[in-house]
N, C-alpha and C positions, 0 to 999 in steps of 0.2 A: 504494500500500500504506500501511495507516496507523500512523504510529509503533511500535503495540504491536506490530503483526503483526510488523514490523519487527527489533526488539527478541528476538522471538521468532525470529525466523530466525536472527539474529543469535548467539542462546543454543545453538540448536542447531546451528546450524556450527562453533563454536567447542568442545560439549561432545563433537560427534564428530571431530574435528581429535585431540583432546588423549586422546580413549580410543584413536581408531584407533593415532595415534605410539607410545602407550606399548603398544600392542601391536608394533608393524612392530618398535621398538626390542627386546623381549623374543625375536621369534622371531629374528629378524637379529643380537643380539649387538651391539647399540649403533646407533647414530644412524646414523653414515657409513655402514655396509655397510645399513643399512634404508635409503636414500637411493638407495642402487644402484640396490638390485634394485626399488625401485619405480619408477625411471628405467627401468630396461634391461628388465623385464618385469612391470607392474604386475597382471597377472592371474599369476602366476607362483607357484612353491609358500612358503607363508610370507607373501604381500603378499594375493591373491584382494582386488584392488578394490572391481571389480562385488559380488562378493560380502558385504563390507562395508555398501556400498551398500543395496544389496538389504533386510541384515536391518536397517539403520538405518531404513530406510522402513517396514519392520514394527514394530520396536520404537517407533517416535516416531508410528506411525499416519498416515502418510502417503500406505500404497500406496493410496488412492483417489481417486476421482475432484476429493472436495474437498481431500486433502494434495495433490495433483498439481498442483492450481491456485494454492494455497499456493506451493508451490517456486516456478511458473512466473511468478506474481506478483513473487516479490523477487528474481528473477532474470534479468525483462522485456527488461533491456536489453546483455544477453549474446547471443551468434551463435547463432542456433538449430543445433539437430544435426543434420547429415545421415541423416534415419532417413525410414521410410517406411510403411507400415502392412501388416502380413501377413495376407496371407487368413483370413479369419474375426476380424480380431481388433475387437473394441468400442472405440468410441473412447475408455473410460474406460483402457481398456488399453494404449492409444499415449499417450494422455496421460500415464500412468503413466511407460513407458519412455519419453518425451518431457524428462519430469522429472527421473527420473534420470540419466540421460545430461547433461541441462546441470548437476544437481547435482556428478556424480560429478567432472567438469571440476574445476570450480570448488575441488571436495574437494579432488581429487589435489594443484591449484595446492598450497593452502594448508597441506595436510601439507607436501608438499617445502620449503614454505617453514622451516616448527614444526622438520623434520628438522635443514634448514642450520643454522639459529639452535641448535638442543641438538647437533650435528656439531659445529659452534664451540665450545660450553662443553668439549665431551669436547677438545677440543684445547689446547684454554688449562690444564686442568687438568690432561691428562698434561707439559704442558710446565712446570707449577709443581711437578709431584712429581718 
């Protein structure tokens, strides 16, 4: 992958990392309980993963064949995802859920991460007040 694409991947993981948190944080009521529940059930009411996913591949123009090879390019050397292909489906289309799926990993990772680190600030700060 070459630098810019790079760079570019880079941008958009990081700008959906920081919209999704400040959402999980708003419907959850802060950092720590949005850490839960997207530990304890990331498709669950208030988190919707997949779902997140989903419209971030729309919105960033992804869902096709060429954003699918995109993902799958700067994400090369991650475990591919146990998925399979369903009857009828085109291969732009398994590619697509190919994509998502090692994206969404990857996502979830790095929210829990965003979450712990602002979980931390909410703690230091109720302990200074």
């Amino acid at each position: 992958m070459d630098l810019h694409e790079r760079q570019q991947f880079d941008f958009l993981l990081h700008t959906a990392v920081e919209r999704y948190v400040e959402r999980l944080e708003q419907r959850n009521k802060g950092a720590r309980k949005a850490l839960e529940r997207l530990r304890r059930e990331p498709e669950g009411e208030g988190v919707w993963l997949s779902e997140f996913v989903g419209v971030l591949f729309d919105d960033f123009l992804l869902a096709n064949s060429a954003g699918a090879a995109f993902v799958m390019r700067a994400l090369a050397s991650r475990k591919a995802p146990a998925l399979s292909s369903k009857p009828g489906e085109t291969v732009e289309q398994f590619a697509i859920r190919c994509a998502k799926s090692v994206f969404g990993e990857l996502f979830r990772q790095k929210t829990e991460e965003a979450l712990e680190q602002h979980a931390s600030f909410e703690a230091a700060t109720a302990r200074i007040e």
